[in-house]
C-alpha positions in Angstrom: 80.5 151.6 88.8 77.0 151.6 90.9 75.8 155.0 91.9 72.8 154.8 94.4 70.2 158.0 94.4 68.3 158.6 97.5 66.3 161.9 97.2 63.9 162.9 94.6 65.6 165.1 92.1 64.4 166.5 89.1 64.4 163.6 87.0 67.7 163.9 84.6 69.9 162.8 87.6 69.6 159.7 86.1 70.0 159.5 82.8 73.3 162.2 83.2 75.5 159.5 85.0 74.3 156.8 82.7 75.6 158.7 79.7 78.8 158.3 81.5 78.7 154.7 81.5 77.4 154.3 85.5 74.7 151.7 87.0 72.0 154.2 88.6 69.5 152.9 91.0 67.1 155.4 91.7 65.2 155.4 95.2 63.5 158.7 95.8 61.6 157.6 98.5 63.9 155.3 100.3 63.7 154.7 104.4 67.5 155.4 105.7 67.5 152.2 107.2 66.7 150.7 103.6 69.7 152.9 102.6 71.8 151.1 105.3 71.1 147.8 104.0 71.3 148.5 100.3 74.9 151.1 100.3 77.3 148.2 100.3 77.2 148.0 96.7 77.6 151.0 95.1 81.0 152.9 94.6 78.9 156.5 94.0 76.0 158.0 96.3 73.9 161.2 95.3 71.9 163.0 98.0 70.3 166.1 98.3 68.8 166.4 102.3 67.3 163.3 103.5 69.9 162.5 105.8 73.0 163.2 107.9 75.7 160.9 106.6 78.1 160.5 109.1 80.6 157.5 110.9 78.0 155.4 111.3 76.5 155.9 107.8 79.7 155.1 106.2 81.2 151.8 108.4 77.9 150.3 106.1 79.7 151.6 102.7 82.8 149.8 101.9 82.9 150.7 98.6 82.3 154.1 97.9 84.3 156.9 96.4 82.4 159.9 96.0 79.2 161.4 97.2 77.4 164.1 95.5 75.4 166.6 96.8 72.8 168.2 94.9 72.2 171.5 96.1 74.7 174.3 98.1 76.6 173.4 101.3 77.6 169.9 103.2 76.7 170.7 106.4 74.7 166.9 106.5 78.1 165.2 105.6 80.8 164.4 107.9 83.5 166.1 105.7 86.5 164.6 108.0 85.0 161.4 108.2 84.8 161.0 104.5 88.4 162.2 104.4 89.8 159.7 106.4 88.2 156.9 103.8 89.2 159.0 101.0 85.5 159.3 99.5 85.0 162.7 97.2 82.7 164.7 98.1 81.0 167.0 95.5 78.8 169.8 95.5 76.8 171.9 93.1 76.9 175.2 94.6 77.6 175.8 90.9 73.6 175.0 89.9 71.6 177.4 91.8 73.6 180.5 92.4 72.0 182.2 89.9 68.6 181.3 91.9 69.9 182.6 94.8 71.1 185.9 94.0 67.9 186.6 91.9 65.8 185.9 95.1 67.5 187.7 97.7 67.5 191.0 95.2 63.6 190.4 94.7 63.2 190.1 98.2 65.2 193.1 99.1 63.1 195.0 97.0 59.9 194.0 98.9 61.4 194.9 102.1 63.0 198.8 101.0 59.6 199.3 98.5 56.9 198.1 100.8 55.7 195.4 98.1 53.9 192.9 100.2 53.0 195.2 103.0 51.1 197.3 100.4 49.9 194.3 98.5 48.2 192.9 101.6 46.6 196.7 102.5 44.9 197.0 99.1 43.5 193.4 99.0 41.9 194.9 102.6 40.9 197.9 100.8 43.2 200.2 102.2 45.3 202.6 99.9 48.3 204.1 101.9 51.0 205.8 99.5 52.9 208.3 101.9 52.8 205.4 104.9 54.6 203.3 102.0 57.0 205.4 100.7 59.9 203.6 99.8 63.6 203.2 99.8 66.3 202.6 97.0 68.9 200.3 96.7 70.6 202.8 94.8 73.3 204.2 96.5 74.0 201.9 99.2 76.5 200.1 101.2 76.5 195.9 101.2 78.5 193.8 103.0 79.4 190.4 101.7 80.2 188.0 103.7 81.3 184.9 101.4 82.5 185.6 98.2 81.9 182.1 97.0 79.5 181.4 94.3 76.3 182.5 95.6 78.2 185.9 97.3 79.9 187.1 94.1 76.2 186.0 92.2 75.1 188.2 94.3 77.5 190.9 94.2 77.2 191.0 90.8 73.3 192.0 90.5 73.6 194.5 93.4 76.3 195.9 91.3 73.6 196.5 88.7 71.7 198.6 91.2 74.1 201.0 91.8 75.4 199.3 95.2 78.9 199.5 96.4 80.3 196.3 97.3 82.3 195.2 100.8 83.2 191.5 100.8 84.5 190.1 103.5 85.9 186.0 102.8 88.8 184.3 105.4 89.7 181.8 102.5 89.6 183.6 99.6 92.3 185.9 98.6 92.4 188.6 95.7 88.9 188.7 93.8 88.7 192.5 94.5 88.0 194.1 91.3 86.8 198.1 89.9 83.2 196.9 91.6 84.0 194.8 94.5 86.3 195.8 97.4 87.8 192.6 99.2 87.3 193.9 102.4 88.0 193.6 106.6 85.0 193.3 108.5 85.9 196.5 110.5 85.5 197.9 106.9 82.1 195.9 106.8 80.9 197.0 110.7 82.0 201.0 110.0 80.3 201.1 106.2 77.8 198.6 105.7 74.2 199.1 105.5 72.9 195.8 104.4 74.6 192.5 105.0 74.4 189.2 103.2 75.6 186.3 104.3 76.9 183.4 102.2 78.7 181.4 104.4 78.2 177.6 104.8 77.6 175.9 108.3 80.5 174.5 110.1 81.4 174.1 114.0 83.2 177.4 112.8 80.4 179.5 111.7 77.6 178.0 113.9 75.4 180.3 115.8 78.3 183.3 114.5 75.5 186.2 113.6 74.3 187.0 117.6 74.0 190.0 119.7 77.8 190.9 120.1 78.3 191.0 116.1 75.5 193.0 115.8 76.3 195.6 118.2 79.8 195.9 116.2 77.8 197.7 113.1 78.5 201.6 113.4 75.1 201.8 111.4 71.8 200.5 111.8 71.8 197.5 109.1 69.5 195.4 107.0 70.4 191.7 107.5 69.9 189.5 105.0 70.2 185.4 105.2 69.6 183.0 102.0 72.1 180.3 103.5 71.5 178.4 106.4 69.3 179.4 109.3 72.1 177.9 112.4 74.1 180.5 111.3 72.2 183.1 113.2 71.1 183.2 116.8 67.4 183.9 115.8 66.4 185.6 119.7 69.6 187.9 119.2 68.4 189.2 116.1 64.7 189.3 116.9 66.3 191.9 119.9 68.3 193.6 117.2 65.2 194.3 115.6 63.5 195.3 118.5 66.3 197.4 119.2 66.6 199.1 115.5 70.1 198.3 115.6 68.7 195.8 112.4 65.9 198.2 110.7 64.5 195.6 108.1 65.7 191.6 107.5 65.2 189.0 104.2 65.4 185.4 105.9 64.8 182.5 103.4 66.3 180.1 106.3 65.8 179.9 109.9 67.6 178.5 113.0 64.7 175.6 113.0 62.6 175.3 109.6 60.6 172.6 111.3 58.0 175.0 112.4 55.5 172.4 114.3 58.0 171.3 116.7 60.1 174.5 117.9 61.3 174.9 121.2 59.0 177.4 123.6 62.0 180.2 122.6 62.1 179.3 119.2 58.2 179.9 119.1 58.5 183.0 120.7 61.4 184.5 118.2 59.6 183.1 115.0 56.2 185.0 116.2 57.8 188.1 116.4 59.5 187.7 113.2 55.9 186.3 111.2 54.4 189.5 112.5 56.7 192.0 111.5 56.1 194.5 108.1 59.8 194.8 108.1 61.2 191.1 108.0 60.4 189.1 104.8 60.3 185.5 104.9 60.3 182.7 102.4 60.7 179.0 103.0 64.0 178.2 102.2 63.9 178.7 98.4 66.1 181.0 97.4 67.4 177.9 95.0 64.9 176.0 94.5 63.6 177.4 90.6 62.8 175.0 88.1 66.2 175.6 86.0 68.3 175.4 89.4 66.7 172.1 89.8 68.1 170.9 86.1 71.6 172.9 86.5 72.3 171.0 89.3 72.3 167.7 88.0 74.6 169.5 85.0 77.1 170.3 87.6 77.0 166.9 89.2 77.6 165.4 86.4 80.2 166.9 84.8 82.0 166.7 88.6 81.8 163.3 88.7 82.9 163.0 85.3 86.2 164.6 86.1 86.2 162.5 89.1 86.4 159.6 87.3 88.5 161.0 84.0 85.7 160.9 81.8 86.6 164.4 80.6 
C-alpha cells in the first residue's frame, strides 16, 4: 500500500507507517495541484492543514482508503463525501490533548493573576501590586462544553485547582463521575463562571457562541476558546466584553487567523480584542508542543494499523 504525505510533520511520520510495511512518499512542500496529479496512486493520504479535501479532491483519488489527519478536528475534510466512497478517516485528537489542556490552564492563569499585564508594566518601569491584584481559580465554576479528549484533558487539571466541573456533550452519554457533573446547559448558563469550549466545527456548531448564547449566562463569564475560531461570532463577543457580560477571554483561535487580509469588521473586532488587558491571545498553539508534534504521528500510526489489521 502507497501512503502519500503532504504537510510537513515532525519527521517520524515516515518512518512509523514504514514499520508497518507501507510505501511513504513524503512531499512536505507539495503545490495542491501537484497533489492532484500525483493522488491516483496511493491507497493512504496523511495531511495535517494544507488543504480542504473535498468532491473535487477525491474524483482524482480512485484508490484510497483512509486519510489521516494529524492534528484535532476534520473540519478541512468532507466527512460525507468520504463516506459515500467508504475512505477512513482518522484523527489524532489523541496526540495533543495533553497540550491543550496545559495551555488553556497557563493561559487562564495569565488572565485571573495579571501575568502579562504586569510583566509588560515592569519592563516600562512601572510597579503596580494593588492595580494587579489577582483572582483564583480556586473555587470556581467551569463549564465544559465537549467532553471529548481535549474537554475531559481539561477537566481533569482544573480538577487539580480546586474547580467544580459542568460538562455539557449532545453525543456523549454517562462520563459523570465524583469530579465531573454531566451537565444541561441551563445547568451551564445558571452556574458557570468560565466556559471552555471543545467542540469541533461543523455546519452544526458554526458561528454557535454569538450574542443570544451569551446573554443566556445568569453570571458574568470568562470565555475561553482553544478550538476553532468559526465557532464564535468574534463582533458578538467583542460586545460581550464591552458589555461585561464576558469579564476576561483566553482565545488561542479566531474567526479569521489570516490577520493581513480581514474584512473591515473583522479588523475592527480583532483591534479591540489586541488592545484589551483582559483578553489573552496566542496563535493558535494550544497543541502545537514539541511532544504533541511526536504523539501525533504515535496515534496515527497505531490507527492506521488497526485499520489495516496490523494489530
Amino acid at each position: 500500500m502507497k501512503v502519500l504525505i503532504v504537510d510537513e510533520m515532525h519527521e517520524s511520520i515516515v518512518h512509523m507507517p514504514e514499520e508497518l510495511g507501507l510505501e511513504v512518499d513524503y512531499f512536505p512542500n507539495i503545490a495542491q495541484s501537484d497533489v492532484l496529479e500525483k493522488v491516483a496512486d496511493y491507497e493512504g493520504l496523511i495531511i495535517r492543514s494544507k488543504f480542504f479535501i473535498d468532491e473535487n479532491f477525491l474524483q482524482n483519488a480512485p484508490k484510497l482508503r483512509f486519510i489521516g489527519r494529524a492534528g484535532a478536528g476534520l473540519d478541512l475534510i468532507d466527512i460525507e463525501a468520504c463516506k459515500k466512497r467508504n475512505i477512513e478517516i482518522f484523527a489524532a485528537n489523541e496526540g495533543n490533548r495533553i497540550a491543550v489542556a496545559e495551555h488553556l490552564i497557563g493561559m487562564l492563569l495569565c488572565l485571573f493573576n495579571n501575568i502579562l499585564k504586569s510583566n509588560t508594566e515592569i519592563k516600562n518601569s512601572l510597579w503596580k501590586r494593588e492595580e494587579n491584584r489577582g483572582e483564583e481559580l480556586f473555587g470556581k465554576t467551569v463549564g465544559i462544553i465537549g467532553y471529548g479528549n481535549n474537554g475531559e484533558a481539561t477537566a481533569s487539571r482544573l480538577i487539580a485547582f480546586g474547580c467544580r466541573i459542568l460538562a455539557y456533550d449532545k453525543y456523549r452519554y454517562g462520563f459523570g463521575n465524583q469530579f465531573v457533573t454531566e451537565s444541561t446547559m441551563n445547568e451551564i448558563y445558571r452556574d458557570a463562571d468560565i466556559l471552555s469550549i471543545h467542540i469541533p466545527l461543523t455546519t452544526e456548531t458554526n458561528k454557535m457562541f454569538d450574542q443570544t448564547f451569551f446573554e443566556r449566562f445568569e453570571k458574568n463569564i470568562y470565555f475561553c476558546n482553544v478550538a476553532r475560531g468559526e465557532l464564535v461570532v468574534q463582533k458578538d463577543l467583542v460586545d460581550a466584553l464591552k458589555s461585561g457580560k464576558v469579564k476576561g477571554a483566553c482565545l488561542d483561535v479566531l474567526e479569521n487567523e489570516k490577520l493581513n487580509k480581514l474584512s473591515e469588521d473583522q479588523k475592527i473586532s480583532f483591534d479591540y480584542l489586541k488592545n484589551q488587558d483582559n483578553v489573552i491571545l496566542t496563535p493558535h498553539i494550544a497543541g502545537w508542543t514539541f511532544e504533541s508534534y511526536n504523539r501525533i504521528n504515535t496515534v496515527l500510526k497505531d490507527k492506521i494499523a488497526r485499520f489495516l489489521n496490523l494489530k
